[in-house]
BAFI-3210 file (N, C-alpha, C; in Angstrom, 3 decimals, decimal comma, padded with zeros to 6 digits):
// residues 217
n [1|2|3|4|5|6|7|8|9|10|11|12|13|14|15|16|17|18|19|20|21|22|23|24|25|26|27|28|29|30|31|32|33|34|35|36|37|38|39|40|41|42|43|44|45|46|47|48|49|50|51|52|53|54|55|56|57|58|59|60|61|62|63|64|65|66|67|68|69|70|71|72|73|74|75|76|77|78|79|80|81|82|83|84|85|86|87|88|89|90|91|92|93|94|95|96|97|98|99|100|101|102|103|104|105|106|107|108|109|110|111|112|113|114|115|116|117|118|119|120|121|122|123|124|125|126|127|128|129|130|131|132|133|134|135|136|137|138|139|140|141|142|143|144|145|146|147|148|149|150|151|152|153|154|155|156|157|158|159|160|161|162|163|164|165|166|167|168|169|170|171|172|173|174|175|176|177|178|179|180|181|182|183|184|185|186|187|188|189|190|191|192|193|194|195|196|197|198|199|200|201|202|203|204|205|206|207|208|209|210|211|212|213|214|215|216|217]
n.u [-089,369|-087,721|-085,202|-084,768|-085,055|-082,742|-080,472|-080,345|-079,891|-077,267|-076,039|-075,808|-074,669|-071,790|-069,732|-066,399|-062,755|-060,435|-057,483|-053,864|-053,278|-055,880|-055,807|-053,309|-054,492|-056,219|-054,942|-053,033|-055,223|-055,989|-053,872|-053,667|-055,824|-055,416|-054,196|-056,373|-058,309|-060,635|-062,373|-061,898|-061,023|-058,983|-059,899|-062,978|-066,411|-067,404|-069,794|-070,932|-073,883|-072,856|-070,372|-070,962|-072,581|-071,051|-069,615|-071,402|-072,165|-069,857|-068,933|-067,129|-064,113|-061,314|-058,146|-058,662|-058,444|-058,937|-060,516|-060,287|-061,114|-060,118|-058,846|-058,442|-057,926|-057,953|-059,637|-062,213|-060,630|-059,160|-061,092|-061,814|-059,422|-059,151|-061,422|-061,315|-058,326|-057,176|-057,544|-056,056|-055,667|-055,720|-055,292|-056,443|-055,336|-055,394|-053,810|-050,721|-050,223|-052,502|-052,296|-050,270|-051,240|-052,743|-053,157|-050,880|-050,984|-052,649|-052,499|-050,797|-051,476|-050,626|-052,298|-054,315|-057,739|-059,138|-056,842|-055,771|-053,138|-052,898|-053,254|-055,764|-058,554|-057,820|-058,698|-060,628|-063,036|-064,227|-064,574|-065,658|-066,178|-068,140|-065,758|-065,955|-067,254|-065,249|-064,028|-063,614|-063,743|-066,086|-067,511|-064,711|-063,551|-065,212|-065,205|-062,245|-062,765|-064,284|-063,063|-060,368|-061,846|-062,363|-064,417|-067,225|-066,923|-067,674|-068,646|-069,318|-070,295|-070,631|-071,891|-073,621|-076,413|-077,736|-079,546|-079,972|-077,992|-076,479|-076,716|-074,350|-070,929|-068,960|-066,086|-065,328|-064,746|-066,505|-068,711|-071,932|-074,154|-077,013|-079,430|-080,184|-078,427|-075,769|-076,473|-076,304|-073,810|-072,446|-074,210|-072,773|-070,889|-071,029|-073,055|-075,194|-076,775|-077,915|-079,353|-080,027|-080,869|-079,957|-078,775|-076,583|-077,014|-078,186|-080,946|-081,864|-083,692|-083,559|-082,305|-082,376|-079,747|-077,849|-076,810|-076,192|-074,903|-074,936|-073,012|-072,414|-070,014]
n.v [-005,048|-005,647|-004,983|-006,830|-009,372|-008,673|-008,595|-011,454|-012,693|-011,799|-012,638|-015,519|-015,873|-017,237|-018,784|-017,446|-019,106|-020,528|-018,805|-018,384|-016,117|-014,907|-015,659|-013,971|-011,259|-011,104|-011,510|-009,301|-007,242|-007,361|-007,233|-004,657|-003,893|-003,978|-001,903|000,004|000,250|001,515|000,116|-002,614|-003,331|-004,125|-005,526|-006,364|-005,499|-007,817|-008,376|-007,983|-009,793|-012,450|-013,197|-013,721|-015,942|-017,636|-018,635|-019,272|-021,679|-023,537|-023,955|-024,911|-024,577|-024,755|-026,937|-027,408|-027,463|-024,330|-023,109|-019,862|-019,417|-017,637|-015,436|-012,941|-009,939|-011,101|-010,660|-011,929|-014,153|-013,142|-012,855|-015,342|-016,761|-015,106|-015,266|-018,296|-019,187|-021,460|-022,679|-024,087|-021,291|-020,998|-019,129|-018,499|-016,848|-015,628|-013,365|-012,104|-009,542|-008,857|-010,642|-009,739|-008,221|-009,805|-011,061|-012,273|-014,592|-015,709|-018,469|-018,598|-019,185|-018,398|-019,160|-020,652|-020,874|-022,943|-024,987|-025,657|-026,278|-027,993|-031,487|-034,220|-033,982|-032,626|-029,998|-029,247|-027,668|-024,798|-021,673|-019,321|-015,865|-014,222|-014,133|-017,243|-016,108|-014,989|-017,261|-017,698|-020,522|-021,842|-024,677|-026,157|-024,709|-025,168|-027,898|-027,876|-026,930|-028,799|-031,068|-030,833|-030,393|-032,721|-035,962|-035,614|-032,733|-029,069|-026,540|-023,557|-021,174|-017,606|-015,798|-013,499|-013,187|-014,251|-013,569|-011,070|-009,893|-006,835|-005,144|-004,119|-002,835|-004,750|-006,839|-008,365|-011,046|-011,858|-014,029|-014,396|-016,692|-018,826|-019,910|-022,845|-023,466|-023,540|-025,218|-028,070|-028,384|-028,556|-030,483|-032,495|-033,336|-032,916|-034,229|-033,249|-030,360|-027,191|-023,820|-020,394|-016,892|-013,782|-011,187|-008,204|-007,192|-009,050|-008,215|-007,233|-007,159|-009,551|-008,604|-009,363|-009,767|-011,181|-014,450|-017,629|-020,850|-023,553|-026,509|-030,291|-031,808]
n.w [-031,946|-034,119|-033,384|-031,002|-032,623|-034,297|-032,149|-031,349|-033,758|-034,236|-031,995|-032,593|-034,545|-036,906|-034,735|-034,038|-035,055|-032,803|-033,884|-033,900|-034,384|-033,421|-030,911|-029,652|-030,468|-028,359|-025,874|-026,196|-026,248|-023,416|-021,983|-022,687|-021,524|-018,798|-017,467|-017,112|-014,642|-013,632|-015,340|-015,382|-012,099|-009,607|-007,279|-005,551|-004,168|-001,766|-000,753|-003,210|-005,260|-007,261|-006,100|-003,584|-004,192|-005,259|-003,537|-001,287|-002,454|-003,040|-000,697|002,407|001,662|002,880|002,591|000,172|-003,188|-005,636|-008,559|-010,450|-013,337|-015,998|-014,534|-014,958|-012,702|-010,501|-008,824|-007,699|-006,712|-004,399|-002,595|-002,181|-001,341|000,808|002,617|002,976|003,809|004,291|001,849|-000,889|-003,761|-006,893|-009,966|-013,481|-016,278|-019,705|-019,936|-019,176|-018,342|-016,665|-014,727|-013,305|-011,053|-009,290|-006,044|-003,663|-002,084|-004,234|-006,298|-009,357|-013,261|-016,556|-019,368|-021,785|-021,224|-023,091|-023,101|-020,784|-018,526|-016,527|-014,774|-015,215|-013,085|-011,070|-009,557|-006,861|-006,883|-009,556|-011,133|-013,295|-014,141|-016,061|-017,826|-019,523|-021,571|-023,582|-024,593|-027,039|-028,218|-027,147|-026,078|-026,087|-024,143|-021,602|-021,828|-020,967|-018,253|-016,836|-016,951|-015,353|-012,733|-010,474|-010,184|-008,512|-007,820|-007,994|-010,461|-011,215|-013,597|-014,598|-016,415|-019,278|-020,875|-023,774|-024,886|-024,388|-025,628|-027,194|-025,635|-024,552|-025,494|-027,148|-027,866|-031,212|-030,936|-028,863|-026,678|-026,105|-024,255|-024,441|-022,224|-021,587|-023,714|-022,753|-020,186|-021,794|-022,852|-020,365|-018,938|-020,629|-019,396|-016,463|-013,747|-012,153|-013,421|-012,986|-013,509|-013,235|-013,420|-012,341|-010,149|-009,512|-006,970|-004,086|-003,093|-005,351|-007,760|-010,510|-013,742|-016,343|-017,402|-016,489|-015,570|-013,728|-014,156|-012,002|-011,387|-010,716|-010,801]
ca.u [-089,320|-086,663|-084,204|-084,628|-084,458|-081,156|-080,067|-080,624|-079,039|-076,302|-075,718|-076,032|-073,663|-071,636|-068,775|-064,606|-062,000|-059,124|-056,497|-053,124|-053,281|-056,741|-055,221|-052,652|-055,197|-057,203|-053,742|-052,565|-056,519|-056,124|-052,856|-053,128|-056,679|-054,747|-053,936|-057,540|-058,445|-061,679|-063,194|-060,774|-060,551|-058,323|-061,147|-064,438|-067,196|-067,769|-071,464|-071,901|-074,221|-071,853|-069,382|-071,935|-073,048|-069,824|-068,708|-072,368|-072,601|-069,266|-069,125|-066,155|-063,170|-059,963|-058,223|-059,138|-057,955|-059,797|-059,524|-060,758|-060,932|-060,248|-059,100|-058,127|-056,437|-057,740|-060,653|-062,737|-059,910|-058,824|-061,709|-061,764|-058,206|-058,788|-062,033|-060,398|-057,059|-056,522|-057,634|-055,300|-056,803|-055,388|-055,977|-055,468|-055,757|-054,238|-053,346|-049,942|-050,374|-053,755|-051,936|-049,500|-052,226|-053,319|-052,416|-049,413|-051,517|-052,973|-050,997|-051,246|-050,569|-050,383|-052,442|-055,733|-058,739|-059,095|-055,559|-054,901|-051,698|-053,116|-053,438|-057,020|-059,300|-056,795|-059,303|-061,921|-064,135|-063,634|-065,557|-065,394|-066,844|-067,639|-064,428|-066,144|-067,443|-063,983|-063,323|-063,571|-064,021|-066,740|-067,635|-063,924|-063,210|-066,334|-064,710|-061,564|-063,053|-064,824|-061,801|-059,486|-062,600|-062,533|-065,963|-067,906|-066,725|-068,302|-068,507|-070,322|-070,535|-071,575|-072,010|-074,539|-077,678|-077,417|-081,153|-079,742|-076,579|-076,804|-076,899|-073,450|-070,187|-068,219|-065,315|-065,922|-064,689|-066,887|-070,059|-073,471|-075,156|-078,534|-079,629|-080,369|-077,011|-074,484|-076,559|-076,024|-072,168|-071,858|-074,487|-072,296|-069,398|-071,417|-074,266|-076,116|-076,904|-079,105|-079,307|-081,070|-080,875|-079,044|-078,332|-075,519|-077,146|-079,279|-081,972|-082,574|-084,493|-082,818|-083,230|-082,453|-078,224|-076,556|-077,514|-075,348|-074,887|-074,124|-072,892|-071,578|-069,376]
ca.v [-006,446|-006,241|-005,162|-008,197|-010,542|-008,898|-009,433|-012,731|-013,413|-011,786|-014,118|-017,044|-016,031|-018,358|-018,600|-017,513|-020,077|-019,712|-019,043|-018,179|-014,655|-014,171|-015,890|-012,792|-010,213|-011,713|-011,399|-008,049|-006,284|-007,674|-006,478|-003,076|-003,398|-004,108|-000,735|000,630|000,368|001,587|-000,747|-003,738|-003,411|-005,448|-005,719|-005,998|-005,242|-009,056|-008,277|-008,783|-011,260|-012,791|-013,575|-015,009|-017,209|-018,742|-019,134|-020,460|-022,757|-024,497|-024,167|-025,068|-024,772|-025,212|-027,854|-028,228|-026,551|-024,082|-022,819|-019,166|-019,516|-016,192|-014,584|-011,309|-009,701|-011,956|-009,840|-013,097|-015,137|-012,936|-012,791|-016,548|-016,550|-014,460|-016,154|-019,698|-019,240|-022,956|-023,245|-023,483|-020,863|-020,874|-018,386|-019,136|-016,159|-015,612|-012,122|-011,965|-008,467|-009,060|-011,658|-009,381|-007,896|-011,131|-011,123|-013,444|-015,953|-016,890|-019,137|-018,530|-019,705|-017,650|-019,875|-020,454|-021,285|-023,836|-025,675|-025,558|-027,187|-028,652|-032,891|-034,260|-034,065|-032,008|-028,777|-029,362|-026,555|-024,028|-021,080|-018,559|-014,838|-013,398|-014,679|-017,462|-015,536|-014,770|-018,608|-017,991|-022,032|-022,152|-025,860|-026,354|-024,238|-026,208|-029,251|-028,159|-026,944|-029,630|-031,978|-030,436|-030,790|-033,825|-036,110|-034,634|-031,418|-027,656|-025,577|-022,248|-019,834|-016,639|-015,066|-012,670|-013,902|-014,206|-012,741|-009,551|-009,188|-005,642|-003,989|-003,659|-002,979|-005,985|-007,271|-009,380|-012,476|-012,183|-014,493|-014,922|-017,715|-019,173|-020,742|-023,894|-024,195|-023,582|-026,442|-028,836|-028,274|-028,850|-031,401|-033,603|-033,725|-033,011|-035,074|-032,423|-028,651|-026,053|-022,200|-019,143|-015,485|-013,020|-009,415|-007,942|-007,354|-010,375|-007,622|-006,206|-008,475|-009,736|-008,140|-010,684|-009,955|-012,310|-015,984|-018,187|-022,014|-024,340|-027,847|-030,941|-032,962]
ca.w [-032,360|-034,916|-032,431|-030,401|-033,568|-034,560|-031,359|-031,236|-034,882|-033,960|-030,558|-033,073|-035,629|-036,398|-033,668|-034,395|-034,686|-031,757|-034,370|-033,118|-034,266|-032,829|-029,468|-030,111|-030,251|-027,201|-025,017|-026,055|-025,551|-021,935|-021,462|-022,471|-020,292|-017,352|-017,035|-016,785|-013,269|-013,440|-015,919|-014,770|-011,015|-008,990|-006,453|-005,819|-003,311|-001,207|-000,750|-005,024|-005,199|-008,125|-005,223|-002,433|-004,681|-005,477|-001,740|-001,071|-003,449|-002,841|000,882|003,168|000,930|003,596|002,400|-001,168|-004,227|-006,252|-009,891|-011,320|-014,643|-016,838|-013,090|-014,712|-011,318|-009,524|-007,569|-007,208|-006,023|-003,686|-001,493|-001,784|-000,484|002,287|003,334|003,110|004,243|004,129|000,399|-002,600|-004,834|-008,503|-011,210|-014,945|-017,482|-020,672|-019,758|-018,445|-017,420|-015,790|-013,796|-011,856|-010,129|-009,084|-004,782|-003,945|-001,793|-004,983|-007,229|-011,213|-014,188|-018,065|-020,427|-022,764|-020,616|-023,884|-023,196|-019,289|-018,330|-015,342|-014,941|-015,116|-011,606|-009,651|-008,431|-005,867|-007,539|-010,226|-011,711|-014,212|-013,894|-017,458|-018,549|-020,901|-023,299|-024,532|-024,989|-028,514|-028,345|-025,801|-025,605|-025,728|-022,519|-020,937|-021,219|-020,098|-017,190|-016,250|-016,883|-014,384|-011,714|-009,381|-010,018|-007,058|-007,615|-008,391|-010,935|-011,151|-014,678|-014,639|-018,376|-019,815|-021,393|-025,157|-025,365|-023,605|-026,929|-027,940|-024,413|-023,782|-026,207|-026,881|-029,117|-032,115|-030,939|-027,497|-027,206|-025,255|-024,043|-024,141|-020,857|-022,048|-024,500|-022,092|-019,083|-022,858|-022,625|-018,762|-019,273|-021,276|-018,493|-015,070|-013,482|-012,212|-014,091|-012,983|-013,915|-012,532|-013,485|-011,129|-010,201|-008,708|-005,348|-003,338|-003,225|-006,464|-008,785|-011,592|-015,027|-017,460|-018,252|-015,984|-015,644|-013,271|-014,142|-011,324|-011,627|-010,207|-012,012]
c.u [-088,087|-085,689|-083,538|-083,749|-083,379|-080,022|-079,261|-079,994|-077,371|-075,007|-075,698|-075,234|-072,506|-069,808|-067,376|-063,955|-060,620|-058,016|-054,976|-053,101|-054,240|-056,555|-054,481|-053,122|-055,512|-056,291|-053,713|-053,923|-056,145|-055,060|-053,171|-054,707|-056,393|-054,329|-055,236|-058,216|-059,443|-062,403|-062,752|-060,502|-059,885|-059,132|-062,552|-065,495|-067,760|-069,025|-072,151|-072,564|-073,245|-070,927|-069,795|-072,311|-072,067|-069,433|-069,944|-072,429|-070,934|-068,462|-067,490|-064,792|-061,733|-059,901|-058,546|-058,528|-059,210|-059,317|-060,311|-060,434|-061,095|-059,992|-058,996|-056,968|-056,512|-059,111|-061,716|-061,667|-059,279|-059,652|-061,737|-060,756|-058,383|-060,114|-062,047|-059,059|-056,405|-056,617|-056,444|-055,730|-055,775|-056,140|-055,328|-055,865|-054,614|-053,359|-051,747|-049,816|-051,176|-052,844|-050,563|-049,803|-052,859|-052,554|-051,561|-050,646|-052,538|-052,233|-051,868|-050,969|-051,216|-050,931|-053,876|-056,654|-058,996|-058,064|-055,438|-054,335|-051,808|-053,858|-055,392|-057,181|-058,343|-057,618|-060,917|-063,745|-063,660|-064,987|-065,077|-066,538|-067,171|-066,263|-065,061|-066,285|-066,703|-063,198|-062,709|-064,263|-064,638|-066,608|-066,398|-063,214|-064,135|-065,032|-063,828|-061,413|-063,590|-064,160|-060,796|-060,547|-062,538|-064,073|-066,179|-067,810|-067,644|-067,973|-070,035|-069,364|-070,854|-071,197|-073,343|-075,295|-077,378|-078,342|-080,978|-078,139|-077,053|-076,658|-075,248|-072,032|-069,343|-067,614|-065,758|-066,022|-065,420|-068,386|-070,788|-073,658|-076,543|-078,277|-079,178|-078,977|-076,046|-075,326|-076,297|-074,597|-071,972|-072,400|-073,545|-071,430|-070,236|-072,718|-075,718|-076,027|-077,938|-078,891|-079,922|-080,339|-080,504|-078,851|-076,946|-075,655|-078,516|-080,674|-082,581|-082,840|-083,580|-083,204|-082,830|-080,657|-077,703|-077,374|-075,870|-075,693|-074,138|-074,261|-072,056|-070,910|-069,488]
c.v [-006,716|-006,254|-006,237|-009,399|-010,287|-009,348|-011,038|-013,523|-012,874|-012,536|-014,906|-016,792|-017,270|-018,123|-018,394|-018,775|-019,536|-020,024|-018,416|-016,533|-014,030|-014,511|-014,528|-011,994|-010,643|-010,607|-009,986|-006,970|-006,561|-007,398|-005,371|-002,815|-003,127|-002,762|000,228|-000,368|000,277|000,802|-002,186|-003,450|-004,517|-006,020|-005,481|-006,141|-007,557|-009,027|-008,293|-010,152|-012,764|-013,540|-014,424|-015,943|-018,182|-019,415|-019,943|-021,648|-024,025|-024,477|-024,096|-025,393|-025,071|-026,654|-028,627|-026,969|-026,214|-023,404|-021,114|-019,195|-017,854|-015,414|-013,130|-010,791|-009,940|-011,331|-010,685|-014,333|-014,924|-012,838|-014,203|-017,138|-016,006|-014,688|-017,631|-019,378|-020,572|-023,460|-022,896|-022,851|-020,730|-019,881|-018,483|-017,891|-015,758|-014,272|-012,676|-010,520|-008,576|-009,848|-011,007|-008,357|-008,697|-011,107|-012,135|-014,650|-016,524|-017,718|-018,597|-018,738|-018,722|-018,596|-019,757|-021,509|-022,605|-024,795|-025,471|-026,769|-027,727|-030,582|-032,675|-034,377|-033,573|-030,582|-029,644|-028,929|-026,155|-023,367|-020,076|-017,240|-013,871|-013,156|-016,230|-017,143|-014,945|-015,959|-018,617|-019,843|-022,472|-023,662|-026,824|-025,955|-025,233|-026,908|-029,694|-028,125|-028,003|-030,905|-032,119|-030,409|-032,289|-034,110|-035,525|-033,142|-030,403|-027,115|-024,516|-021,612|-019,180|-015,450|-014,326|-013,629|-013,246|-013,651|-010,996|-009,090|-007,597|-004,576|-003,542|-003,873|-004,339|-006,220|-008,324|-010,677|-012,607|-012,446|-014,730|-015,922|-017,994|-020,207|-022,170|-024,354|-024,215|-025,171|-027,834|-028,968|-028,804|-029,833|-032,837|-033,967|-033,728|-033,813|-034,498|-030,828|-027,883|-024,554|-021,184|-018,021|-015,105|-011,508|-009,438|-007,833|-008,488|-009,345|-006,670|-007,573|-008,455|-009,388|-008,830|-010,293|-010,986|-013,518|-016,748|-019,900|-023,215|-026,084|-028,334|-032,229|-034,526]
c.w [-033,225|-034,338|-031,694|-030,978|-033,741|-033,736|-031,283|-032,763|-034,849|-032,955|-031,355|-034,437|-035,485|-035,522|-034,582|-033,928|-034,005|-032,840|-033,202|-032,778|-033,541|-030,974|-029,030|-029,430|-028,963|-025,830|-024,812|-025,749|-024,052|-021,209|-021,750|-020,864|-019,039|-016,786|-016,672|-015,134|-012,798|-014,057|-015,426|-013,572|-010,115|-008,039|-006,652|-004,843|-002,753|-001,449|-002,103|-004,685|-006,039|-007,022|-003,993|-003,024|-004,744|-004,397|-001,200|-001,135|-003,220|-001,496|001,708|002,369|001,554|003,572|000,900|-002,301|-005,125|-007,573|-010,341|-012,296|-015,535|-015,330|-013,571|-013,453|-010,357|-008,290|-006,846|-005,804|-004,618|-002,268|-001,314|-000,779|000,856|002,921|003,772|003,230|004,239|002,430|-000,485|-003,208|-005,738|-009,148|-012,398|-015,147|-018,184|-020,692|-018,871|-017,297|-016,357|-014,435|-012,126|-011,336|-009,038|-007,256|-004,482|-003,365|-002,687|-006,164|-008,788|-012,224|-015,919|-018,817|-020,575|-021,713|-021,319|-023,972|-021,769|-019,218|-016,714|-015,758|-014,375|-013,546|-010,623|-008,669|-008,019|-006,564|-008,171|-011,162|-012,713|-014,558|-015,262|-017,963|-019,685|-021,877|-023,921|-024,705|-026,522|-028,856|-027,435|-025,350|-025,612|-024,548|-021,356|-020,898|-020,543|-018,710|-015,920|-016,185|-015,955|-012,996|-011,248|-009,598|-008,565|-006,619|-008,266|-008,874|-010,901|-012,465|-014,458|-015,890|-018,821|-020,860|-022,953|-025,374|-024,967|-024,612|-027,462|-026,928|-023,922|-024,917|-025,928|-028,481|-029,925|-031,666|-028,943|-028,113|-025,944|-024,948|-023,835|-022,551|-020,915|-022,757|-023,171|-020,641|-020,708|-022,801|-021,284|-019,057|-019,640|-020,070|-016,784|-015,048|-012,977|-013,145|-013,580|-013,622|-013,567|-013,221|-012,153|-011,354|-009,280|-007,350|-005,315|-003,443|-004,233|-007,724|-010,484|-013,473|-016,663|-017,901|-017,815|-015,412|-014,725|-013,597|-013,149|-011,821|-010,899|-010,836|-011,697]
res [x|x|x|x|x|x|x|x|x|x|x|x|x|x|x|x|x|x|x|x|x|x|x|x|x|x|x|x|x|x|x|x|x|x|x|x|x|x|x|x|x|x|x|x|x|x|x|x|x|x|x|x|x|x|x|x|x|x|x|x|x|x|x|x|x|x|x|x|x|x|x|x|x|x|x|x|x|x|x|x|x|x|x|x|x|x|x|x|x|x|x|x|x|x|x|x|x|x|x|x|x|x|x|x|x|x|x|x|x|x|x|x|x|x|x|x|x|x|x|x|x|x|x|x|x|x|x|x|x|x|x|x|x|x|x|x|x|x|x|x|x|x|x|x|x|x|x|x|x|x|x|x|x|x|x|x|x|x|x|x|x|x|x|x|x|x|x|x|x|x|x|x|x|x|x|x|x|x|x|x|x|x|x|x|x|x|x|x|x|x|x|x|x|x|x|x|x|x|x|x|x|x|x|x|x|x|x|x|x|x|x|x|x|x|x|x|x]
***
């Protein structure tokens, strides 16, 4: 029982402010990560559920531009890419290193998930794969996310359950979500929200870490 609670006061501490220096730090962890391979892979198995869901959920993409948010090296974007061949796919992350991993047919740009240098309603869709919870400024990444979406457009989250903090090492300035808080953030900007729990494969029942949030703006 106490475990849990600390947990759970620890998820609810109170959040870091994106200073410049802790922008800094953010950068240079994710560059030197870029070199680990095995924890950071440039790829990643199609058949994750994590990845069907995304392509599910926002369907026939040739023809429309899409955004990963936090791409890392891009291991999401690239299967998007090479199952839409007609789609624009974009990847933002603040990593520069991360980024030249990233496969050419996707475009990319070097900046703070919290500041993207993209004009309002220009992507179709856009998601973000356990890359929020290093917003530092969550419900400021939200919004920018959902700013650079086209009304009628899709987003999909997928972030670790704030009730499940404690199970897995993580840097100071990385944060959880409750179910409920993060559909409150989309909420404000999209018209619909839902949320479900998830595993990595379609056939293994989900054990409470990863929570996917879809929405339509």
């Amino acid at each position: 029982m106490f475990e849990k609670l600390l947990r759970r006061w620890q998820a609810r501490r109170k959040p870091a402010r994106l200073t410049e220096e802790l922008r800094r730090r953010i950068r240079q962890s994710f560059d030197e990560a870029s070199r680990d391979e095995e924890h950071f892979p440039s790829t990643i198995d199609p058949r994750i559920f994590h990845v069907r869901l995304i392509l599910d959920y926002f369907g026939d993409l040739n023809g429309r531009r899409v955004l990963d948010v936090g791409c890392g090296k891009g291991r999401f974007a690239r299967i998007l890419a090479a199952q839409h061949p007609g789609a624009e796919v974009w990847g933002i992350d603040i990593s520069p290193a991360m980024l030249g991993y990233v496969p050419r047919q996707v475009r990319v740009c070097a900046a703070s998930m919290t500041e993207m240098p993209f004009p309002d309603a220009c992507f179709d869709a856009a998601y973000a794969t356990e890359s929020l919870e290093h917003a530092v400024e969550v419900e400021r990444a939200v919004a920018e996310i959902c700013r650079v979406v086209k009304p009628g457009g899709r987003i999909v989250i997928i972030d670790k359950n704030r009730d499940q903090w404690g199970r897995l090492p993580t840097p100071e300035w990385e944060r959880w979500f409750g179910r409920r808080e993060l559909e409150r953030m989309l909420g404000r900007h999209c018209r619909t929200v839902s949320s479900r729990f998830i595993s990595y494969w379609e056939d293994v029942p989900p054990d409470g870490l990863f929570l996917a949030w879809l929405a339509v703006k």
